[in-house]
Structures are given as structure tokens and as C-alpha cells.
Phi, psi and omega in degrees: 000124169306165177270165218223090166298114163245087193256137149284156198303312155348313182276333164307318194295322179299334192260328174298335172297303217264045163241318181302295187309352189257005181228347187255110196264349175249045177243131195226122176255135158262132163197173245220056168064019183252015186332306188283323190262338176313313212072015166279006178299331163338279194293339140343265148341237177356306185216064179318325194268017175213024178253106181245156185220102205253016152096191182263066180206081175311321192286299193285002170292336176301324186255343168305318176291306205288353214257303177308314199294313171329312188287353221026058185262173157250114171282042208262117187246119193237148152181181205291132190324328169304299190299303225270303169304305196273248198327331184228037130352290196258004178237003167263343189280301186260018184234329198254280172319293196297329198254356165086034226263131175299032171236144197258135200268112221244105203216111162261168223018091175238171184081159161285019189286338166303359169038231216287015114004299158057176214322337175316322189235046182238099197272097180264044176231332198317294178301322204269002198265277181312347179283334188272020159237140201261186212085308164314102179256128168255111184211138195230092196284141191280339170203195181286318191304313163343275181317298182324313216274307168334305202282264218308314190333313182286345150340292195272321205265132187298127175099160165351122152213165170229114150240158229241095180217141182287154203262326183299133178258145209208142172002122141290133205266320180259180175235185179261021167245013167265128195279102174279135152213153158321131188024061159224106164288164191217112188286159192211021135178146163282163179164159195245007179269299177199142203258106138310083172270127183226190174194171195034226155337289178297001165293312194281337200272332202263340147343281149325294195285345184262325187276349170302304219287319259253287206296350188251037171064351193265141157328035189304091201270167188230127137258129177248131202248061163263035184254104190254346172219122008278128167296148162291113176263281186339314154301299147017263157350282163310338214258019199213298163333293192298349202210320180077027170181168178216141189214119179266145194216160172160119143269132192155159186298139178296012206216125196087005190242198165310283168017295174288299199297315159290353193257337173320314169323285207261006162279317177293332173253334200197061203286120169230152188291152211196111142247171202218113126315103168199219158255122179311025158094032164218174163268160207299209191175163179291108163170168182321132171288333175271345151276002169253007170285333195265314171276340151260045169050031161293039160234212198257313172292028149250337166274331155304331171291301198277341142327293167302340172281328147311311154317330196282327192294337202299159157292000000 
């Protein structure tokens, strides 16, 4: 039996910067007195002059990174998703999103997989705090391979991004012949019952969950979505046309997220049954992450149940 590589995504990010730093020479990382825990301590490490650590102050790391992007530095500004989303908000909005500013936001630990941290830093708001600015590419990667390719992606393309990356370290999902791109999802199995769309963490859970559905006879096709703003309406699409239900996988609150996103999609163009896997509209608690991925149905047997139930909606 092969080993089972489990790296956090988080780490991934760290190491794709001081790989960015070694071909970019104006390439400058920012954080927020979260180095160690972020991994921009990498790049710290690596490259010290071009590393600023700008304390316990998110907002003002926001408007240093849009002042740097100005200058034509490439920017990445990091701290943990709770701090970088929530608290410095209105300086993403109005220093970055209106004026379209070239910095890219690097916000680790998120979802509740921060486990015993608990509900302060366990940020299920995030994606949905970032889809109402407009402009704003959100992307939230499913492993370290993922991840990596995210980080440089995000790199090349001009304006605002938020990625999404995690402190829990989880399965790797992709190999070295996977082809990332910006707002493009990717099945990762066909089928003819019903569509899983999932994204980050729950991608490796929705995995599962198809070979749970496989064995009770039902059909399952898989996406893995980490592009959640601009959504891939085209897959979508397809993906409701091809099965006639949907099934959301995500951590994150169930209401402002993939979910939210897809169904926006597919109430409008292509009304089909949608049910959604996530955190119920409340907030975490202190503990071990995989049990508490297990108490709020972040796993593979809820999403095979809400699969079947998807099914059950069909006409």
C-alpha cells in the first residue's frame, strides 16, 4: 500500500512564495506578527529585505501592501483568516477591491479544522465576507500540490486575490501532472446520479463519499471547485444538466460560501435540487480537528446522506 502524504495547505503557501522569491525579485511578503504560524517565516528566512512584519495591525498591513502594489512591488499579505478577512475588511474593500489594487491576501487558518483555537479563530465567514467585493478571486485549494500551483497562479494575474489555506495537515489529492487554473473546476469522477461539488478539505471527504454512494449502487460524479469566486458556471451547469441534483461540500458557514455560490448559478439558469454541506449557520468550539470535523458533519458519510437525499428531490 502506498503512504498516504499529508502536508497543510499552509505550508504549501510558504514554500511557493520563496520559490516566487527566487525568480521575482520585487516580490515582497507581509504579515502580521503571525510568521511561524502563517509559514511566511519562510520567506523570512530567505529573503529578510523583502519580508516586513507589520505587527498585530491587519488594517494597517493592507494599506502598506496596496502603497507597495502601487510602487509596482507583487505583494502577499498574510495572517490568519479570521484577522485578514474579518478585522481588516474595510481596508480590503476600500484600499484594495474599489481601486482593483495587484495584492494578493494569504489568510491561513481557516474553517474549523483550527481546532482547539476554538470558535474566536475558527473563521467559517470568510469566503462569504469576500464574494460581496467585487472583483475579488477567491480561491481555496484542496492540498499542498493545489495549493502551490494557486499561490504562483495568483502571482501572474493582475488585481485582488484571497486564498484560503489551512492549519490542519490532509491527504494529498492531486499528482505532478495536475493542471491548476484560475476559475476552472475539475471532476475528478464521473457519474450519473448525482454531482458533489466540493472544495478545499471536504474535497479529499467528498472522495469518500462517492465510494460510500458507489457501494449502495448510486452513481456520483465529483468536482473539485477551487475557484469559488468567479465560479465556473459551466461546470455547474453541466453538472445539473448531467445528474439533475447537487451536493456542496465545504468548510465554511453554509450560507455565503460554495453553496450560496452554486446555487446562485443554478437558480438562475438551471433550477435543480442543491443541498449543502457545511457549518449550520453557527459557531465552532474547542477541540481536537478531527473530531470536531465529525461534530459538525464535515465528513464523508454526510455527504453521502445528503447525496441521497438529493436524489430523492429529483423530478
Amino acid at each position: 500500500m502506498s503512504e498516504v502524504i499529508k502536508t497543510a495547505t499552509r505550508d504549501a503557501y510558504g514554500k511557493a512564495l520563496c520559490e516566487l522569491g527566487e525568480k521575482n525579485e520585487k516580490l515582497i511578503v507581509l504579515d502580521a506578527d503571525l510568521a511561524a504560524a502563517t509559514k511566511t517565516g519562510m520567506f523570512k528566512k530567505a529573503f529578510p529585505d523583502r519580508f516586513i512584519d507589520c505587527g498585530i495591525a491587519e488594517s494597517n498591513m493592507i494599506g502598506i501592501a496596496a502603497g507597495l502594489a502601487t510602487a509596482g512591488y507583487t505583494v502577499f499579505a498574510s495572517s490568519f483568516a479570521m484577522f485578514a478577512a474579518g478585522r481588516a475588511f474595510e481596508q480590503i474593500r476600500n484600499t484594495l477591491g474599489y481601486p482593483h489594487i495587484n495584492v494578493k491576501i494569504g489568510a491561513t487558518h481557516a474553517g474549523i479544522s483550527v481546532g482547539e483555537d476554538g470558535a474566536s479563530h475558527q473563521c467559517c465567514e470568510d469566503i462569504a465576507l469576500m464574494r460581496t467585493i467585487p472583483g475579488m478571486t477567491i480561491i481555496n485549494p484542496a492540498d499542498d500540490v493545489e495549493a502551490r500551483l494557486a499561490v504562483l497562479a495568483a502571482a501572474e494575474m493582475n488585481g485582488p486575490v484571497y486564498m484560503r489555506f489551512g492549519r490542519l495537515a490532509v491527504p494529498r489529492v492531486f499528482d505532478e501532472n495536475y493542471r491548476f487554473e484560475i476559475g476552472k473546476g475539475v471532476y475528478l469522477n464521473r457519474g450519473t446520479d448525482v454531482t458533489i461539488i466540493a472544495t478545499g478539505l471536504l474535497v479529499e471527504r467528498a472522495i469518500a463519499a462517492v465510494e460510500l454512494l458507489k457501494a449502495e449502487g448510486i452513481s456520483a460524479a465529483l468536482i473539485n471547485m477551487a475557484t469559488i469566486k468567479p465560479i465556473d458556471r459551466e461546470i455547474v451547469l453541466d453538472a445539473a444538466r448531467a445528474t439533475g441534483c447537487i451536493v456542496t461540500a465545504e468548510e465554511h458557514n453554509v450560507i455565503g460560501g460554495l453553496g450560496s455560490a452554486v446555487c446562485e448559478v443554478v437558480s438562475e439558469n438551471l433550477p435543480v435540487p442543491v443541498l449543502r454541506v457545511g457549518v449550520e449557520d453557527t459557531f465552532g468550539k474547542s477541540g481536537p480537528a478531527l473530531e470536531l470535523l465529525e461534530i459538525f458533519g464535515l465528513n464523508a458519510a454526510n455527504i453521502a446522506e445528503k447525496a441521497k437525499r438529493a436524489v430523492s428531490l429529483k423530478k
